[in-house]
C-alpha positions in Angstrom: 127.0 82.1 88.4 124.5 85.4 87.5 124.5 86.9 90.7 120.9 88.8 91.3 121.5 93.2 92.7 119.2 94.7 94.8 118.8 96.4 97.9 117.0 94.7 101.0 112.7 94.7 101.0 111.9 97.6 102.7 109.5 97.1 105.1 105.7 98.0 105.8 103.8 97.8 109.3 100.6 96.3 109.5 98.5 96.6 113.0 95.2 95.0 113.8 92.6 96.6 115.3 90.6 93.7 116.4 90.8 90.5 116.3 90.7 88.5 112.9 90.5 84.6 111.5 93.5 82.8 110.9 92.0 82.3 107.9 92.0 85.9 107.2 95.5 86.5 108.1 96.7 83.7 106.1 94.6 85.4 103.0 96.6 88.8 103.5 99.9 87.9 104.0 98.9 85.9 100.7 97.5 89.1 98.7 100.4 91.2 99.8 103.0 88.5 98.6 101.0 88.6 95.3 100.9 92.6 95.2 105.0 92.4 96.2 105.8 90.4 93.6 107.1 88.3 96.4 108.2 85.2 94.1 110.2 87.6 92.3 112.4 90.1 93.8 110.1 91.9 96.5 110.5 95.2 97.1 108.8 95.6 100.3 107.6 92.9 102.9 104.9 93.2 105.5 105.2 93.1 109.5 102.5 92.3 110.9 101.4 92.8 114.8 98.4 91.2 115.9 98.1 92.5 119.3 99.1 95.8 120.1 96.5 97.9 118.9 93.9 96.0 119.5 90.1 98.2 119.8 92.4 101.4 118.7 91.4 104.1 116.5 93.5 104.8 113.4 94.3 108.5 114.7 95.9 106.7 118.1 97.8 104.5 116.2 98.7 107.4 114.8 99.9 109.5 117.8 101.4 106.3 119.3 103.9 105.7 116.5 104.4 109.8 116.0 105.6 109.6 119.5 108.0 106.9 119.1 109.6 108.3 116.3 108.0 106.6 113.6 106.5 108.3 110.9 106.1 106.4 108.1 102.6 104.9 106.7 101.3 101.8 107.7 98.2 99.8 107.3 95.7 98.3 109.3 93.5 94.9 109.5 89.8 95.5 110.7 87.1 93.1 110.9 86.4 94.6 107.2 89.5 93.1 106.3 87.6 89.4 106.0 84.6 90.2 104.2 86.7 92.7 101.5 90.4 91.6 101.2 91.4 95.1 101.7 93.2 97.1 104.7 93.5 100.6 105.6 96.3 102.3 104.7 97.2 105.4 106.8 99.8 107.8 105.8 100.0 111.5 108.1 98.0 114.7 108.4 96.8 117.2 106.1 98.2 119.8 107.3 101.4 118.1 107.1 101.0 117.1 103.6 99.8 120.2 102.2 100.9 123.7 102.2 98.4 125.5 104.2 97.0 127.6 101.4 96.6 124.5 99.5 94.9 122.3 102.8 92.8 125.4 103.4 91.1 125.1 99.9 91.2 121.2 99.5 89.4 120.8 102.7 86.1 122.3 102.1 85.8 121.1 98.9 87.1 117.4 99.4 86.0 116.7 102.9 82.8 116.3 104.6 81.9 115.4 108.1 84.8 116.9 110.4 84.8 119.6 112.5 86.4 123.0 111.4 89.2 122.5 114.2 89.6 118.5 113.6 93.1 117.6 112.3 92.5 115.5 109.5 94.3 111.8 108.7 94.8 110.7 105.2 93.9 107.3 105.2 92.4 105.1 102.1 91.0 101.7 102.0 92.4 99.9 99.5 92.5 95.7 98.0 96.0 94.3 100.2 97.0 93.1 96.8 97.6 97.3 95.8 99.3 98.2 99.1 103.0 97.1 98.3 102.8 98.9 94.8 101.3 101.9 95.8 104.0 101.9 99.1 106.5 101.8 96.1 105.2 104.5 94.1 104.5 106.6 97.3 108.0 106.1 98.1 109.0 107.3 95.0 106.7 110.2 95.0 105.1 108.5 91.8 102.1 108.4 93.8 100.4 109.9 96.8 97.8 108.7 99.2 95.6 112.1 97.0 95.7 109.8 94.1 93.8 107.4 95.4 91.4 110.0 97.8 90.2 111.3 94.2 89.0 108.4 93.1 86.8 108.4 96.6 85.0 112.6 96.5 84.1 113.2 98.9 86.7 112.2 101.6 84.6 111.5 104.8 87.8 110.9 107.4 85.2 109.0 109.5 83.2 106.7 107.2 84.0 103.2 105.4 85.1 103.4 101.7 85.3 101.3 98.7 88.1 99.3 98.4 90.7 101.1 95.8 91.5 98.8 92.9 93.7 99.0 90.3 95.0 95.6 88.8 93.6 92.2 88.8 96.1 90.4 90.7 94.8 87.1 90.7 93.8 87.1 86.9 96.0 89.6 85.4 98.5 90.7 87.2 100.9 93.1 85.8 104.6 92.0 85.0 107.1 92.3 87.8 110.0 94.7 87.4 112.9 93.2 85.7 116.4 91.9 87.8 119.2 93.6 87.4 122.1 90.6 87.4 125.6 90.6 87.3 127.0 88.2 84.6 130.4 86.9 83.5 131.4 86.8 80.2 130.7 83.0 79.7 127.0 83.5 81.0 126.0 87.0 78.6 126.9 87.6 74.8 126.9 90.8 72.9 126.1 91.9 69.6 126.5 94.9 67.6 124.0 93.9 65.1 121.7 96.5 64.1 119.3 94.1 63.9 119.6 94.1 67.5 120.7 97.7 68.2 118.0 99.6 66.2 115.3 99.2 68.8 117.3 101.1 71.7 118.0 104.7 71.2 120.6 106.8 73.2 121.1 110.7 72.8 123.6 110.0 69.7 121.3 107.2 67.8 121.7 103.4 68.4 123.9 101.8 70.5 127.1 100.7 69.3 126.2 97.1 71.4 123.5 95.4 73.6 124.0 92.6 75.6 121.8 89.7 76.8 121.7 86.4 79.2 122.8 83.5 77.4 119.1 81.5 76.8 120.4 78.5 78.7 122.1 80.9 81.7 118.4 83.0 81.4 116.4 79.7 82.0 118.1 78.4 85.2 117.5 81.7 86.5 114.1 81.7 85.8 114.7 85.0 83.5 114.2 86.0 79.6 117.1 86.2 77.4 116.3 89.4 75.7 118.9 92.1 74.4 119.4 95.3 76.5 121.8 97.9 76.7 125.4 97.9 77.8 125.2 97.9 81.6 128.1 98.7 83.5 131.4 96.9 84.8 131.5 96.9 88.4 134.4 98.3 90.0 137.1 95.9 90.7 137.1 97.5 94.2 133.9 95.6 94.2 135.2 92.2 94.5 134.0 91.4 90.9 136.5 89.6 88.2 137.4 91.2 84.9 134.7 91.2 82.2 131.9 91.3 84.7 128.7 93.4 83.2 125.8 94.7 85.1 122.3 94.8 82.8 118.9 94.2 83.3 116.3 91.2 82.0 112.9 90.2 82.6 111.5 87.3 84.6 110.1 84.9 83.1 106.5 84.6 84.3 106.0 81.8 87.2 102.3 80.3 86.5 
């Protein structure tokens, strides 16, 4: 049986700010399982706590969680939330993202209406469906919370923004990531024609082989049988029999 290998969703905290529809709630948990690829293999999963932080500003929030030990980014729900499907996401300071030669400069040209003393928080409105990708990329320092402030000159740390948007998620979503699996040899085949090989280039030419999902094993797995390279044997230390391969495929897109 293909056996699917991935780490554990990492996961995001959401806080609420006031107080929200059900309706509303039901809607994001619904855009960020679209965003996460949630049908899939997510990557990251949303906790959400309604009552905490109720009629707090994003900076206490903030100060709260610094004080607790947690630093990571989160996002928040606002009544804003219903009427444009988007949340804030808040990442940290300035002055703790930039060097200070660098925040010194970026700061009167980018920002406007803040005092000259004000720590300033990088936060960005953006559609719930973006927030688990861009948490990936962010994680992965693909992307940073400045990507998305460009798009919004200038930065007023005070004042509403529009929504950042990258992909339509509902109508045209980009194609999740592909699974890595583990296969045995009666659920993958190889070939070493260069029919096959030709399209896949390593530092020496073509690979000698590619491998693939048998269709039949690719469709009860909701997955594409589609050649790849080599992957690797897992160690027997592993628990994994002899002739065991590790590879990647794509899903087969759920309508």
């Amino acid at each position: 049986m293909v056996r699917f290998k991935g780490s554990p969703p990492s996961i995001l905290l959401g806080f609420f700010t006031s107080n929200i529809p059900n309706s509303t709630i039901t809607r994001v948990i619904a855009d960020f399982k679209l965003g996460a690829w949630h049908q899939y293999d997510p990557m990251v999963e949303l906790s959400l706590d309604q009552d905490r932080f109720i009629g707090f500003s994003p900076q206490q929030i903030r100060e709260q969680l610094d004080a607790e030990g947690i630093r990571e980014s989160f996002v928040l729900l606002d009544a804003e939330t219903t009427l444009s499907r988007s949340v804030w996401w808040v990442g940290r300071y300035l002055d703790e993202e930039m060097p200070s030669t660098d925040a010194d400069h970026w700061r009167p040209l980018c920002v406007v209406n803040v005092s000259s003393d004000e720590r300033i928080l990088l936060k960005a409105r953006m559609r719930t469906t973006e927030a688990p990708l861009f948490y990936v990329n962010d994680d992965i320092a693909n992307q940073s919370i400045f990507d998305v402030l460009d798009s919004i000159y200038p930065f007023d740390p005070h004042g509403p923004q529009e929504p950042y948007s990258v992909c339509d998620w509902e109508h045209d979503p980009p194609p999740p990531p592909p699974a890595f699996v583990v296969a045995t040899p009666d659920e993958y085949e190889i070939s070493s024609a260069a029919e096959h090989t030709r399209n896949f280039s390593l530092d020496g030419g073509a690979p000698k082989e590619v491998v693939r999902l048998k269709e039949d094993v690719a469709r009860e797995n909701n997955l594409r049988s589609e050649w790849t390279f080599m992957g690797k044997a897992p160690g027997s230390e592993e628990g994994f029999p002899e002739g065991i391969l590790e590879f990647s495929q794509p899903w087969a897109i759920r309508n």
